[in-house]
C-alpha positions as CSV (number, residue, x, y, z in Angstrom):
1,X,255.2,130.2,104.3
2,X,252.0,132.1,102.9
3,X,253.2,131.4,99.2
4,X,253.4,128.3,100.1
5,X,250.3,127.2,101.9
6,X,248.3,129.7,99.8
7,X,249.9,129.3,96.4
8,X,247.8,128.6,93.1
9,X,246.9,125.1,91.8
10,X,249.6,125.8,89.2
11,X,253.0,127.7,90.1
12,X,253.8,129.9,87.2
13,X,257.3,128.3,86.6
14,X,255.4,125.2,85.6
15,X,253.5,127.0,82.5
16,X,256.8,126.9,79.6
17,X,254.3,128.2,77.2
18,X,251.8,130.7,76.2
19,X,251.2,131.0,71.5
20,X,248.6,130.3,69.6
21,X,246.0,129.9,71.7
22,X,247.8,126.7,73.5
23,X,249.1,126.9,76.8
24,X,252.0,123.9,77.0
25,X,252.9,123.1,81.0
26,X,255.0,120.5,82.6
27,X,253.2,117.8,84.4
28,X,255.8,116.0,85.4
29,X,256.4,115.4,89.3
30,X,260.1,114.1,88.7
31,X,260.9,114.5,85.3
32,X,259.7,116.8,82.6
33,X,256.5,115.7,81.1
34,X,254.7,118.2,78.5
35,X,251.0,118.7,78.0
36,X,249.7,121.2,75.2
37,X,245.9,122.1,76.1
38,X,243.8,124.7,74.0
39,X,243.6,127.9,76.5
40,X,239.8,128.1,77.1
41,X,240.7,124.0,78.4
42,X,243.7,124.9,80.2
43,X,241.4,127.6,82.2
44,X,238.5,125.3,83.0
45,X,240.7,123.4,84.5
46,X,242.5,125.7,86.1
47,X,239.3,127.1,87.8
48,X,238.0,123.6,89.1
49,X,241.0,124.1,91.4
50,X,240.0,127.8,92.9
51,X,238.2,127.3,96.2
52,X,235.0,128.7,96.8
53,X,234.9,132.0,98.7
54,X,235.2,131.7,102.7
55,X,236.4,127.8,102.4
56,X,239.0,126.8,104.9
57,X,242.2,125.8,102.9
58,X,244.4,124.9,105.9
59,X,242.6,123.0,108.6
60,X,245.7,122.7,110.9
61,X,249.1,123.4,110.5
62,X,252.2,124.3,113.2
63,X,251.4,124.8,116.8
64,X,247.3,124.1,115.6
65,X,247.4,120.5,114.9
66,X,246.0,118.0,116.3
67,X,249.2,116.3,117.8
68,X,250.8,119.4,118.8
69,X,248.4,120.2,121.7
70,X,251.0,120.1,124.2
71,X,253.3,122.2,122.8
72,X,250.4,125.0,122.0
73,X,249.8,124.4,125.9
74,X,253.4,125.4,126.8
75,X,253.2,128.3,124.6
76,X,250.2,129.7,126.0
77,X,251.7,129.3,129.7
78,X,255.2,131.2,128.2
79,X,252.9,134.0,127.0
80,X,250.7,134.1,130.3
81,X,247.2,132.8,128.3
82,X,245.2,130.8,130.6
83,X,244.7,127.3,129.0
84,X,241.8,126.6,126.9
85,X,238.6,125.4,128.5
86,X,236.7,122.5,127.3
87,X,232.9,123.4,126.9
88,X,230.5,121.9,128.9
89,X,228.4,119.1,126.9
90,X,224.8,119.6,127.2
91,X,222.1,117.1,126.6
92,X,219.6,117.7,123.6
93,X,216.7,117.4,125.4
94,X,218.0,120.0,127.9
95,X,217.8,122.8,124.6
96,X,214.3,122.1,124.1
97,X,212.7,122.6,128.0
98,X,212.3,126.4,127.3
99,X,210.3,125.9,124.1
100,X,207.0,125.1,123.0
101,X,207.7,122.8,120.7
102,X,209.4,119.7,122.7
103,X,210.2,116.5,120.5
104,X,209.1,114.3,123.3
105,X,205.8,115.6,124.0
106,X,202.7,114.9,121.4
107,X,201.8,117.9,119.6
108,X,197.3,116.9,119.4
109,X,197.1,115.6,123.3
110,X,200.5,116.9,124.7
111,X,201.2,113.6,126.8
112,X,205.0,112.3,126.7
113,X,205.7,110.2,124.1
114,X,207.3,106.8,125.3
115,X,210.0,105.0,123.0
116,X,209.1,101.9,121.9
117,X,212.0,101.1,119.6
118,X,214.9,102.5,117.8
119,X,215.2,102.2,114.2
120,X,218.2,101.5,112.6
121,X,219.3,103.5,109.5
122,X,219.1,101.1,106.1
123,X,219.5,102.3,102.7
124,X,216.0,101.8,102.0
125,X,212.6,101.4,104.4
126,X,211.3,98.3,103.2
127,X,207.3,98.9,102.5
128,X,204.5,96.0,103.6
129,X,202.1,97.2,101.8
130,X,201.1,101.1,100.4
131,X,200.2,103.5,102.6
132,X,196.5,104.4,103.6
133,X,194.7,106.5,101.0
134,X,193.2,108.7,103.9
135,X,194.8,109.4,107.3
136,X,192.7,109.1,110.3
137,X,192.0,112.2,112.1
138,X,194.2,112.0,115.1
139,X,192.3,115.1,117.2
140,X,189.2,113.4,117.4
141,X,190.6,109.9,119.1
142,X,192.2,112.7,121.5
């Protein structure tokens, strides 16, 4: 099973052959299909293929998937686990009430800011005009 899940971008009974600097391979799925590449091509290649260090190769597979929960469930009941608990959601403003820094509170006066609308995302702002050469000093109006 490790072979398989964990096996090379290029199984070595694929490669027919290795002279002259060329490395000849089947492509083929089905039938046999040949391609000749140059060696220092065939390893470029090759290495576009190698994942990076630490990268998750197999997201689910067996008991872990996502349609297999309750299966995983009856195993963990035959081997005594207790089942898994779900994690308590927690609201974003609820992380910031120990800090100093809260997103809802001005940073000059320290009033609450109030929503006034909800942007939408676009591709592009669309601009009225250009912005203000010199930005009014906001401590002062404070």
């Amino acid at each position: 099973l490790a072979r398989y899940l964990r096996g090379g971008p290029i199984s070595n009974s694929r490669i027919i052959k290795v002279a002259d600097n060329k490395v000849t391979f089947n492509i083929g799925r089905k039938k046999r299909e040949l391609m000749t590449l140059a060696t220092d091509e065939f390893i470029d290649r090759l290495l576009k293929h190698v994942a990076k260090p630490n990268a998750v190769l197999v997201r689910s597979y067996g008991l872990y998937c996502q349609n297999k929960k309750q299966e995983l469930q009856k195993c963990r009941e035959l081997c005594g686990q207790q089942p898994i608990e779900e994690p308590q959601s927690i609201q974003w403003q609820d992380c910031f009430n120990d800090s100093d820094n809260h997103p809802e509170q001005c940073p000059i006066c320290g009033k609450r800011l109030v929503m006034t609308s909800i942007l939408k995302p676009t591709a592009m702002m669309p601009h009225q005009s250009a912005p203000p050469l010199l930005m009014p000093d906001f401590k002062e109006a404070a």
